[in-house]
N, CA, C and O of each residue as an XYZ file, in Angstrom:
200
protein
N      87.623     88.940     86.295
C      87.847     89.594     87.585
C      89.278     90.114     87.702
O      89.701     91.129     88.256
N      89.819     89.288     87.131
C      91.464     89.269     87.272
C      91.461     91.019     86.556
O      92.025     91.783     87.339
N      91.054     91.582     85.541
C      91.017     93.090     84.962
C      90.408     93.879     86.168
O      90.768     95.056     86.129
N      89.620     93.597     87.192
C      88.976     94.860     87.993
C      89.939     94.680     88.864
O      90.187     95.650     89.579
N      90.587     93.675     89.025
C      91.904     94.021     90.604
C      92.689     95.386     90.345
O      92.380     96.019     91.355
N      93.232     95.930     89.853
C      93.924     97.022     89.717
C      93.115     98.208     90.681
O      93.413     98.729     91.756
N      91.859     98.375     89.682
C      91.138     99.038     90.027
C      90.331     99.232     91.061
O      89.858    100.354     91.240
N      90.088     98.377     91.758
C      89.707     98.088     93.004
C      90.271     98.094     94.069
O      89.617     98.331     95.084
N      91.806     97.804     94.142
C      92.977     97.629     94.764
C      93.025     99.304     94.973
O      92.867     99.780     96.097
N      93.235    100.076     93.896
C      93.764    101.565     94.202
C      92.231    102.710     94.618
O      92.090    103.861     95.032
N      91.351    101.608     94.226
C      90.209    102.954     94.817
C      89.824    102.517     96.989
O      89.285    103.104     97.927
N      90.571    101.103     96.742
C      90.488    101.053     98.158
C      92.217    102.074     98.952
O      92.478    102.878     99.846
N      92.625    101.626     98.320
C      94.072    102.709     98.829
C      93.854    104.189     98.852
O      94.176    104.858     99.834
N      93.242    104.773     97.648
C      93.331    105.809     97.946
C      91.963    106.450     98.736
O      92.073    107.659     98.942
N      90.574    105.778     99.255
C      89.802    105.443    100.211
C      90.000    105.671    101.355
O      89.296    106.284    102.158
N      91.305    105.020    101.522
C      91.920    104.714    102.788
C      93.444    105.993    103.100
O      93.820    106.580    104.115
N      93.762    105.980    102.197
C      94.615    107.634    101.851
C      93.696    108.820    102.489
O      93.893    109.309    103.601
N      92.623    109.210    101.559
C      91.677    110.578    102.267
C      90.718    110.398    102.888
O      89.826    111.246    102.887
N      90.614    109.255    103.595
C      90.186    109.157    105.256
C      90.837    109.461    105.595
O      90.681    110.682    105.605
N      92.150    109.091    106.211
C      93.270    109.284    107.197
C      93.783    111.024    106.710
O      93.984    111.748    107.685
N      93.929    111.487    105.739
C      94.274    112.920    105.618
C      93.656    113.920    105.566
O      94.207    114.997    105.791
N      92.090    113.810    105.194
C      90.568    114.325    105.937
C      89.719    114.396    106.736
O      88.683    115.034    106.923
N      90.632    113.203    107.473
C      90.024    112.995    109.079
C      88.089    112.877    108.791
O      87.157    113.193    109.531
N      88.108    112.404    107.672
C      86.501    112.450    107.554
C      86.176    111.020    106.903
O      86.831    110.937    105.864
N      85.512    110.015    107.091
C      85.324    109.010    106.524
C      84.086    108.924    105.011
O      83.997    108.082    104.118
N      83.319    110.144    105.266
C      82.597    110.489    104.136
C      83.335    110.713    102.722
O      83.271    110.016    101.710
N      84.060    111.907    102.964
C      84.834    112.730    102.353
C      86.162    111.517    101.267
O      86.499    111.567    100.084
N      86.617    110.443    102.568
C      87.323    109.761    101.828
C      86.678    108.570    100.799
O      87.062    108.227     99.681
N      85.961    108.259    101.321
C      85.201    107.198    100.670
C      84.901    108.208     99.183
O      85.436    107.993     98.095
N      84.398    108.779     99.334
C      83.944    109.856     98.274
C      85.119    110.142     97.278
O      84.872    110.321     96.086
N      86.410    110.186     97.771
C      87.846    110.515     96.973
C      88.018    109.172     96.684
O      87.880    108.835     95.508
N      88.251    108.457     97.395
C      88.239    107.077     96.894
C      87.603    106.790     95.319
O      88.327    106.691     94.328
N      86.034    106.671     95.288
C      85.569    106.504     94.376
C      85.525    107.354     93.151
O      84.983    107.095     92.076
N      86.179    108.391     93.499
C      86.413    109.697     92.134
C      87.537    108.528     91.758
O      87.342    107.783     90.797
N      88.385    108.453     92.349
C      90.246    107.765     91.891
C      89.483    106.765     91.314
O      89.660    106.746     90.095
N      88.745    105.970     91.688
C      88.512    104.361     90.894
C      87.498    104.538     89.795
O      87.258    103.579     89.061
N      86.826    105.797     89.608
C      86.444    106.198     87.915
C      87.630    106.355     87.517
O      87.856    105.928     86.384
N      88.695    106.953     88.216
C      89.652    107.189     86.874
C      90.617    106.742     86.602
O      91.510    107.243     85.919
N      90.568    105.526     87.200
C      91.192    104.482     87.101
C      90.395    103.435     86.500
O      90.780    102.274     86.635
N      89.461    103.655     85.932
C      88.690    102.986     84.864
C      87.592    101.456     85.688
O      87.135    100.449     85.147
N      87.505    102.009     87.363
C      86.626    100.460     87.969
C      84.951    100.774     87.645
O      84.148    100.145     88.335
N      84.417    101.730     86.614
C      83.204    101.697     86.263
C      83.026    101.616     85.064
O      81.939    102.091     84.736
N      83.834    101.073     83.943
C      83.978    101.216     82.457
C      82.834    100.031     82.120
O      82.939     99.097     82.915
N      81.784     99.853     81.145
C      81.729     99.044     80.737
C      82.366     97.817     80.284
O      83.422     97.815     79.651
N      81.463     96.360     80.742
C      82.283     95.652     79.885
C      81.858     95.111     78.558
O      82.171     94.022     78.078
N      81.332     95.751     78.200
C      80.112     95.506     76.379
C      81.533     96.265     75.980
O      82.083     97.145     76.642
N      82.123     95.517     74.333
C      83.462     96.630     73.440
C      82.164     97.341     72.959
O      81.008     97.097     73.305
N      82.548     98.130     72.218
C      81.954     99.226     71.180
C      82.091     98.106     69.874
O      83.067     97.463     69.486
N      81.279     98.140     69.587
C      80.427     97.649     67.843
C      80.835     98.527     67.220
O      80.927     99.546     67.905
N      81.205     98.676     65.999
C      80.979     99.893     64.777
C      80.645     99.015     63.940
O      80.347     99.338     62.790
């Protein structure tokens, strides 16, 4: 768990960022969760095998 805090931490910040600057709660939630793909909070946790 201790690895998804980062990521979770900044997709709620920035959530909470484009609500308040979109005045839209859809819209932010929605930016929110773009930032926390790319901030890596949907990565698998299986490594890659070769």
């Amino acid at each position: 768990m201790k690895k998804k805090t980062f990521p979770i931490l900044m997709t709620v910040l920035w959530g909470t960022v484009f609500t308040t600057v979109m005045h839209s709660l859809t819209m932010g939630i929605c930016m929110g969760l773009m930032i926390g793909i790319a901030f890596g909070l949907f990565d698998s946790d299986k490594k890659d095998e070769k």
